[in-house]
Z-matrix of the N, CA and C atoms (Angstrom, degrees):
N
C 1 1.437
C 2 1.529 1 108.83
N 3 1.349 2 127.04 1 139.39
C 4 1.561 3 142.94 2 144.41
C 5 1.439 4 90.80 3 -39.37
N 6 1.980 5 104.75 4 136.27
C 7 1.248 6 116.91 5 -172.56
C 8 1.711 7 78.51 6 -155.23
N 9 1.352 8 131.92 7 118.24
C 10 1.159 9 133.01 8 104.22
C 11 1.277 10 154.49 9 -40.27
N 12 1.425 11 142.17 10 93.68
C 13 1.148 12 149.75 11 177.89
C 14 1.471 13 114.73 12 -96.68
N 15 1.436 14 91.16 13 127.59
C 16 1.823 15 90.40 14 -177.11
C 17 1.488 16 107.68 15 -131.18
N 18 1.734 17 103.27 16 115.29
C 19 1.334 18 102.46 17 -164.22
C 20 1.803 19 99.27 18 133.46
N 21 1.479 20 128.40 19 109.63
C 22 0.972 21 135.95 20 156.93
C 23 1.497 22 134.39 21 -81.57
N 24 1.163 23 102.87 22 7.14
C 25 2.114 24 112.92 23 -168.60
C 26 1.375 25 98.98 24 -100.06
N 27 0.938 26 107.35 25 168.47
C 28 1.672 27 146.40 26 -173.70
C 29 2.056 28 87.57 27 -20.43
N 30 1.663 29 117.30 28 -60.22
C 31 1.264 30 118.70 29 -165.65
C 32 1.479 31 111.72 30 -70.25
N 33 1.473 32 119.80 31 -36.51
C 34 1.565 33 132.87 32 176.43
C 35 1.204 34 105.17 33 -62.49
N 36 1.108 35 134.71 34 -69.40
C 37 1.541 36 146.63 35 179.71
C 38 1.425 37 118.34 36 -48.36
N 39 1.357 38 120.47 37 -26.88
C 40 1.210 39 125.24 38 -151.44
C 41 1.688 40 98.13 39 -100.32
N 42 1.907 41 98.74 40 -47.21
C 43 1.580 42 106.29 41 154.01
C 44 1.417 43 138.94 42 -70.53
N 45 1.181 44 125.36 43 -13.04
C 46 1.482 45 143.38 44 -174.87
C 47 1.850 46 88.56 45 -91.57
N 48 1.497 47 129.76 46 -48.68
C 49 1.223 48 96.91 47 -170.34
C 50 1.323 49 106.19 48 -86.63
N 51 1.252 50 139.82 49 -17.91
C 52 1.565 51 121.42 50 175.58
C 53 1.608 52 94.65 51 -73.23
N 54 0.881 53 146.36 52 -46.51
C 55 1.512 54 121.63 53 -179.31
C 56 1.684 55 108.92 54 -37.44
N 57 1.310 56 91.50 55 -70.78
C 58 1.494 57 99.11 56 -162.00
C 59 1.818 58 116.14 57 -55.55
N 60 1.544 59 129.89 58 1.92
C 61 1.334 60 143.87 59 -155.24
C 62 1.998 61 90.03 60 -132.52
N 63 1.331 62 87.50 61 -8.16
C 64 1.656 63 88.16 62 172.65
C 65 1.798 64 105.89 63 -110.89
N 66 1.445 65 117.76 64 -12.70
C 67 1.473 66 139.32 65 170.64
C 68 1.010 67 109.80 66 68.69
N 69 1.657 68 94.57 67 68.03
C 70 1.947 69 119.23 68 159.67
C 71 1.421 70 85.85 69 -92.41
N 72 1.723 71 115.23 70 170.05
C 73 1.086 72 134.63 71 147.61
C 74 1.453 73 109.80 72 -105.91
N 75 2.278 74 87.48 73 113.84
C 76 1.725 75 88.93 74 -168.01
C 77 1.792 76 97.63 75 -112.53
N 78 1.237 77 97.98 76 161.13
C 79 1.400 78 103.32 77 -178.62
C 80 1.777 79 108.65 78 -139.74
N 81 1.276 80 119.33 79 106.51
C 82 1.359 81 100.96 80 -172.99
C 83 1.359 82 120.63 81 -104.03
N 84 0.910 83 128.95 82 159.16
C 85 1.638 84 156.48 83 -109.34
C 86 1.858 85 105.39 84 -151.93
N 87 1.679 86 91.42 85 99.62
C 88 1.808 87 113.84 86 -160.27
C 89 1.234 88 113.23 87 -136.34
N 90 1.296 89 104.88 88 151.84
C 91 1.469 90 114.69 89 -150.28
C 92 1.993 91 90.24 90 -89.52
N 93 1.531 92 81.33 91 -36.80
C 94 1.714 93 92.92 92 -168.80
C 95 1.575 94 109.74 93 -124.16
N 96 1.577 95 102.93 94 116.42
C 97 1.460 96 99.31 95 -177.46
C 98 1.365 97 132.08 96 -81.84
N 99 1.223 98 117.23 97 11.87
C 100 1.275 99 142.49 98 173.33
C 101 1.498 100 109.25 99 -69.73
N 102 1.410 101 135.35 100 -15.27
C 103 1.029 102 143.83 101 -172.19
C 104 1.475 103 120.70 102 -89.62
N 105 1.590 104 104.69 103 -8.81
C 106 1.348 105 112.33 104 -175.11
C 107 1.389 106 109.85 105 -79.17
N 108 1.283 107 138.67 106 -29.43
C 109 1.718 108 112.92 107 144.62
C 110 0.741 109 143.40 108 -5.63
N 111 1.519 110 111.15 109 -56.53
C 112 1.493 111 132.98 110 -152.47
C 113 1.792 112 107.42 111 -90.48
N 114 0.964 113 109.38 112 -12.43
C 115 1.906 114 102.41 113 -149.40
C 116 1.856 115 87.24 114 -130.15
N 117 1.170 116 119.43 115 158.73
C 118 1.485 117 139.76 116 171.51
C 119 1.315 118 131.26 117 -84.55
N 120 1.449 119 102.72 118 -18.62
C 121 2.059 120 126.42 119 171.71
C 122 1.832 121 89.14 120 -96.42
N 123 1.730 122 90.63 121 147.37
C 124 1.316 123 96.30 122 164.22
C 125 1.448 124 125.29 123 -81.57
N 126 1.592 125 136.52 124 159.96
C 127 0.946 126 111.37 125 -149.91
C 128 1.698 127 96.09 126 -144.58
N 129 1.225 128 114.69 127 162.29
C 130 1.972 129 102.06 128 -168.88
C 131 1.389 130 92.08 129 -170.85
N 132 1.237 131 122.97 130 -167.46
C 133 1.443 132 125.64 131 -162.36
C 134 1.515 133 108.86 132 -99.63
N 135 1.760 134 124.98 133 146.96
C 136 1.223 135 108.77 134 166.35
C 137 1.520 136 142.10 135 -3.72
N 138 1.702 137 101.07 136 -88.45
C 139 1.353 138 120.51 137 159.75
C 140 1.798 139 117.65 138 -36.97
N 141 1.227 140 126.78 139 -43.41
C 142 1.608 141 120.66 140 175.11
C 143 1.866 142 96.21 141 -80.00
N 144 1.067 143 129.61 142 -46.36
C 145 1.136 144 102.12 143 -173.51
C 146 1.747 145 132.57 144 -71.62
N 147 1.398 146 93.19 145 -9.24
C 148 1.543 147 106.06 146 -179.84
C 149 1.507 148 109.27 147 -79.52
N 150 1.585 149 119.69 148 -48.41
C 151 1.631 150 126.12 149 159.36
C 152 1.417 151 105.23 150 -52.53
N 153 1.844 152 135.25 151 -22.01
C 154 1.713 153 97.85 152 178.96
C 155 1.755 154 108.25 153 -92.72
N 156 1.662 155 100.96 154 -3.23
C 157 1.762 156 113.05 155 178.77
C 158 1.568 157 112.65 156 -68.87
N 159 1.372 158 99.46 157 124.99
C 160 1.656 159 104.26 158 164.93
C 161 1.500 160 86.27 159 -92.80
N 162 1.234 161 146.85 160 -35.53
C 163 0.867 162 144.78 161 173.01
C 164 1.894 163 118.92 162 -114.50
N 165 1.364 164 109.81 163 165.14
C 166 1.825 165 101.91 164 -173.09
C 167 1.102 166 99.52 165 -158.80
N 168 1.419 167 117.08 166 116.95
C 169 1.889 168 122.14 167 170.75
C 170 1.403 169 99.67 168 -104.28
N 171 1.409 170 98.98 169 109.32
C 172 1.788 171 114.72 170 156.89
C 173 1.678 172 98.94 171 -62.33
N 174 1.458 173 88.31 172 117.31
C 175 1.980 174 108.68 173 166.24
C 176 1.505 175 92.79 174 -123.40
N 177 1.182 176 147.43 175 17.87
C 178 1.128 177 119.76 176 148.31
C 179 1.415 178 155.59 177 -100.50
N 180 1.311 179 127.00 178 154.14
C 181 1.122 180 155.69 179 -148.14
C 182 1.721 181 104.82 180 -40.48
N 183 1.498 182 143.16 181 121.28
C 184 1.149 183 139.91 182 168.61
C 185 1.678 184 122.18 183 -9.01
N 186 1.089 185 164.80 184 -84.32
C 187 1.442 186 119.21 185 -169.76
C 188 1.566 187 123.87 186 -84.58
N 189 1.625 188 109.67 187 -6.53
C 190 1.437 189 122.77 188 168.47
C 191 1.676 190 115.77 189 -59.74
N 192 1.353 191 97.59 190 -31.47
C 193 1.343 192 102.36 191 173.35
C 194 1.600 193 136.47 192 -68.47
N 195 1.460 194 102.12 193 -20.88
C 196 1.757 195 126.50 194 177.47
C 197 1.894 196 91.19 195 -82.73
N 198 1.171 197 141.09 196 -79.05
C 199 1.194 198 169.58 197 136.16
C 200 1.568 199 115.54 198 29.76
N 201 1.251 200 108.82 199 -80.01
C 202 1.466 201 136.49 200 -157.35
C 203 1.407 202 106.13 201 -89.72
N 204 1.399 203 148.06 202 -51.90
C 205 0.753 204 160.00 203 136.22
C 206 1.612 205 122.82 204 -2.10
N 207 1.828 206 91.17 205 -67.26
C 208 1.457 207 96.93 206 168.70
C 209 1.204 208 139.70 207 -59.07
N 210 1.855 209 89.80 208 -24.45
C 211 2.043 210 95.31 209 -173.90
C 212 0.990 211 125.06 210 -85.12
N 213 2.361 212 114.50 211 0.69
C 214 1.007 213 128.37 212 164.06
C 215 1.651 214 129.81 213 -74.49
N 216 1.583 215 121.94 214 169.79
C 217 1.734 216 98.71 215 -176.83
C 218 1.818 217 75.29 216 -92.49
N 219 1.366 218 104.87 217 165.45
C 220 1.479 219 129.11 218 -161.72
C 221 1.545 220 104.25 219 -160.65
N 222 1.465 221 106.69 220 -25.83
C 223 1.522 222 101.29 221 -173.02
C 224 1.854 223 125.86 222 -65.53
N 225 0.891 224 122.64 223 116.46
C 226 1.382 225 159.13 224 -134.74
C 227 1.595 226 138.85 225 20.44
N 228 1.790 227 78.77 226 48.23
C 229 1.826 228 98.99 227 158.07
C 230 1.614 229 120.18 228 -86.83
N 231 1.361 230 108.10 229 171.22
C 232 0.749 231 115.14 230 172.39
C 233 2.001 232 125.63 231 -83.96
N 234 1.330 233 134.51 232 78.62
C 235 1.293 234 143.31 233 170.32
C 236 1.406 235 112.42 234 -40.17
N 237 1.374 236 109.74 235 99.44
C 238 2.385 237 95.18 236 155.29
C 239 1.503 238 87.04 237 -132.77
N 240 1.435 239 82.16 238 150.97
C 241 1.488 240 109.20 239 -157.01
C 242 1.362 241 93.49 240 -106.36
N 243 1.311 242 113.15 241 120.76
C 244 1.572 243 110.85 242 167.09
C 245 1.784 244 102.71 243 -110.69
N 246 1.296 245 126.39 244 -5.46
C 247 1.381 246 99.16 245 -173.03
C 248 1.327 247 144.49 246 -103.68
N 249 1.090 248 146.56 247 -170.87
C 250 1.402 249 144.69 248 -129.93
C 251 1.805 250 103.14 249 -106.00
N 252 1.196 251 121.77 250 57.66
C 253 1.375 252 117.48 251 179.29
C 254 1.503 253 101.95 252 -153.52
N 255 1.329 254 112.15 253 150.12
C 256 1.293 255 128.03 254 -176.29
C 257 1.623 256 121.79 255 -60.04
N 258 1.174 257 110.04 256 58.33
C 259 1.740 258 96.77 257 179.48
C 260 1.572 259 131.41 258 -50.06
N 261 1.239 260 110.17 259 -12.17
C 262 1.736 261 115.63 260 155.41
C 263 1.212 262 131.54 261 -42.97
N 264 1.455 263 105.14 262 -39.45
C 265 1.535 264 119.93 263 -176.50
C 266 1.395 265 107.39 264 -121.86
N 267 1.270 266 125.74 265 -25.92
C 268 1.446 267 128.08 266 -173.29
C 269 1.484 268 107.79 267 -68.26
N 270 1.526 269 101.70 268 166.26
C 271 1.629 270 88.01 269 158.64
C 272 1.557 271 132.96 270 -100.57
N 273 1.081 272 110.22 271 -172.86
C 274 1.522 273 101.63 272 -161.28
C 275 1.697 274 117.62 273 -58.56
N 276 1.027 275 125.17 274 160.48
C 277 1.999 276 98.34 275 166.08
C 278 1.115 277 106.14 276 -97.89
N 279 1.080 278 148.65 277 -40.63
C 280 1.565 279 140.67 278 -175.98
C 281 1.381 280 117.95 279 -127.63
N 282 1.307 281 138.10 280 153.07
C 283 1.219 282 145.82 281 175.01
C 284 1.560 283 120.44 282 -80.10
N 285 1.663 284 106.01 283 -57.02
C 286 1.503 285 100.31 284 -173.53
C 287 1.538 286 122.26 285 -117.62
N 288 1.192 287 77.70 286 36.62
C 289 2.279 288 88.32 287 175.73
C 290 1.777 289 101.40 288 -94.07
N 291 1.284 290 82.15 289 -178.06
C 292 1.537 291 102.00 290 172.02
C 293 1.552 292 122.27 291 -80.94
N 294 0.671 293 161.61 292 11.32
C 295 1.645 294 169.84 293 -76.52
C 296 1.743 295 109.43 294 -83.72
N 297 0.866 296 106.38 295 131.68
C 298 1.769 297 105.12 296 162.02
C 299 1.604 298 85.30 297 -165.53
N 300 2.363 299 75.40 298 139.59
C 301 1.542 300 90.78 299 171.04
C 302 1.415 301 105.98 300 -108.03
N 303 1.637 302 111.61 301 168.02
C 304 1.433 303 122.36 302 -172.90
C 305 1.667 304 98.55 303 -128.96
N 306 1.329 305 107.90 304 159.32
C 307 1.380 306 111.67 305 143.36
C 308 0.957 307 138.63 306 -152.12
N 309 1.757 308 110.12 307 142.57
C 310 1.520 309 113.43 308 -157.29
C 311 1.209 310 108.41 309 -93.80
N 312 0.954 311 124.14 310 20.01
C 313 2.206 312 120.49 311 -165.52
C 314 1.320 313 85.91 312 -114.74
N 315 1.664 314 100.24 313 132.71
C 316 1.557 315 143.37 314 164.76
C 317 1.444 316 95.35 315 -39.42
């Protein structure tokens, strides 16, 4: 399966490579493409990685996570939310995805 990951840190990386060692095709999803040196998943901008996702786990970081997400198309993928912000009180991140939340805290 197409797997979008959005979010290159410790939580993106950490989920993007067990996908991909489970043989998703992952593509992760960066603010800054300069980073693709550094990491073992290929890596491209928000917006391209959300178009190669049949599916897309938001791993990013508290207000990137309200933000970034949204300015991607998402509409009728599949959304799980892995990241670090209060969706109780926050507002929603996307309108017409599939939604599932996760959580990453110990």
């Amino acid at each position: 399966m197409k797997i979008a990951v959005m979010g290159t840190g410790q939580v993106g990386q950490a989920v993007g490579t067990k996908l991909h060692q489970l043989g998703h095709d992952v593509l992760l999803g960066s603010r800054r493409l300069d980073t693709k040196g550094h990491l073992s998943l290929p890596v491209a901008s928000h917006a391209e990685a959300a178009r190669h996702g049949q599916w897309i786990a938001n791993a990013l970081p508290g207000e990137q996570a309200l933000g970034i997400p949204g300015d991607c198309e998402t509409s009728g993928k599949v959304l799980i939310d892995i990241g670090n912000y209060n969706h109780a009180v926050d507002q929603p991140i996307v309108r017409e995805a599939r939604f599932l939340r996760g959580d990453n805290r110990l």
